[in-house]
N, C-alpha and C positions, 0 to 999 in steps of 0.2 A: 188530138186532144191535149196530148203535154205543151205542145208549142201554146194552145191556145190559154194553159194555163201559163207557159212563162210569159205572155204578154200581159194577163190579168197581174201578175205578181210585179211586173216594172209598172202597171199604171198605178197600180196603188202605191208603189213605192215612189214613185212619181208627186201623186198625190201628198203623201209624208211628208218627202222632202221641200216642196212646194209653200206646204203650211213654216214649217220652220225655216224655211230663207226668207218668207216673207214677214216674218218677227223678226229677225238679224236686220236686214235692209231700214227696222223702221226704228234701228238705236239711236243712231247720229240724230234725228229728227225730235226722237222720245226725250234723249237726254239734254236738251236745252228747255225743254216743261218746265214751268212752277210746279211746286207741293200739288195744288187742286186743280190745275188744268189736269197735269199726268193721272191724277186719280179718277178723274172724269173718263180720260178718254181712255182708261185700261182695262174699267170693265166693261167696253162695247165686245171686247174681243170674245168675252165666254160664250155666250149661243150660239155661233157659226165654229169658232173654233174647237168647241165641247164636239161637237156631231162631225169635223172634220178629222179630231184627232182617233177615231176609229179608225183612220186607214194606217195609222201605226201601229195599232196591236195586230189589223189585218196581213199587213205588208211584212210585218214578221213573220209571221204565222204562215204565211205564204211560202216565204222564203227560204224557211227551216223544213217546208214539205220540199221543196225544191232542192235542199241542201240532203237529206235521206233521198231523194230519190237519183243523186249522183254518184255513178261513181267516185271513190276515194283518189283511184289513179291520175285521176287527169285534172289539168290545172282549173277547170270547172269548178268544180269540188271546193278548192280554195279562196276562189272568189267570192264562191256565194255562200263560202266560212264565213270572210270581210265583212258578206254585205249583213248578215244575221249578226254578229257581233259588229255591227254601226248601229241597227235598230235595236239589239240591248240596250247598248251604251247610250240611245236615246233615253230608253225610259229609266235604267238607271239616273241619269239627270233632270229627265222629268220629276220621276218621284224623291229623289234626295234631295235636288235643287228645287227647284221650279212650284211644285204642287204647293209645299210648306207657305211659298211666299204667294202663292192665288191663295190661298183660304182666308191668309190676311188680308188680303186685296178686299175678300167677298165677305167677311165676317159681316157685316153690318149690311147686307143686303139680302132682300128676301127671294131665294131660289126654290123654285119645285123641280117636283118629278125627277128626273134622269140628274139633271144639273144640279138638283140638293143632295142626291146620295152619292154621286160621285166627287163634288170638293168636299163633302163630310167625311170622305173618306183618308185614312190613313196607313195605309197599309206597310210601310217602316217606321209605323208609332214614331214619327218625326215631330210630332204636334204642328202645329203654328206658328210660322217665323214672327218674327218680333215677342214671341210668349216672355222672353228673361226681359224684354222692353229695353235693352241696349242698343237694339238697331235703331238705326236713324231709318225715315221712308226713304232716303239716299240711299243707303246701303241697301235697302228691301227691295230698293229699285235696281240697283245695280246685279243685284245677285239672279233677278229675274230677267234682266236684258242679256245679260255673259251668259246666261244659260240658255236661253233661245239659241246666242251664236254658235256654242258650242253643241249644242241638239242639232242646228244647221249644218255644223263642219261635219258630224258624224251620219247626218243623212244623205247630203252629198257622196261622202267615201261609200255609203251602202249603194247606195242608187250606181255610183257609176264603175264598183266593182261588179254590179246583178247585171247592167246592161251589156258588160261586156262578156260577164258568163254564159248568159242567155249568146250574145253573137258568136260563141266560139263555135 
């Protein structure tokens, strides 16, 4: 049974990491957009990636059960320390960087259900980037493609310190 749960825990962390390399991979592409192309093709991403990014609260959550149920002794343990504090550090960035500037993104689009109470939500009272209206969408842009990559680099270091805890 434990085994079968550390494989549940690398697929879903699988999964995590998979969503955020595949936002990383799409800067170089993104960042030669005009103004209304990029605005166009930025909110295709929230309906598949709203319901996708449940396997990062998952694959935490996982991991943190996985990380209690090791012993402290053994370099296990410290691994899948690593890999729990990479999926923090995700949603740290999520929600300091990243969410601020989707709510901008979505502010003038009309969302239900699951997808309206979750970008209405702000849970480090961060409001809405652009609110002081000194960002440029360059800079709102920027700040949301650097944070993808950096959500990418730290779910990689999760994923591939969890694969290797789970193989010790």
């Amino acid at each position: 049974m434990f085994l079968a749960f550390q494989v549940a825990t690398v697929m879903l962390s699988a999964i995590a990491m998979s969503l955020a390399v595949a936002h990383a991979l799409e800067l170089p592409g993104k960042m030669r957009l005009d103004k209304e192309t990029y605005l166009s093709v930025q909110t295709i991403y929230y309906p598949g990636f709203t319901f996708g990014g449940f396997s990062e609260g998952l694959a935490m959550l996982a991991t943190l059960v996985l990380l209690l149920m090791t012993p402290t002794s053994v370099i296990r343990f410290w691994l899948t320390l690593i890999a729990v504090g990479g999926f923090i550090g995700m949603q740290v960035v999520y929600w300091a960087v990243t969410h601020p500037v989707n709510k901008f993104w979505l502010k003038n689009k009309q969302l239900s259900g699951a997808g309206k109470q979750f970008f209405a939500s702000d849970p480090l009272r961060r409001g809405e980037a652009g609110d002081e209206g000194h960002e440029t969408w360059q800079e709102l842009r920027d700040r949301w493609e650097y944070s993808h990559v950096a959500r990418a680099i730290l779910a990689l270091v999760a994923l591939i310190a969890l694969v290797i805890a789970v193989a010790l």
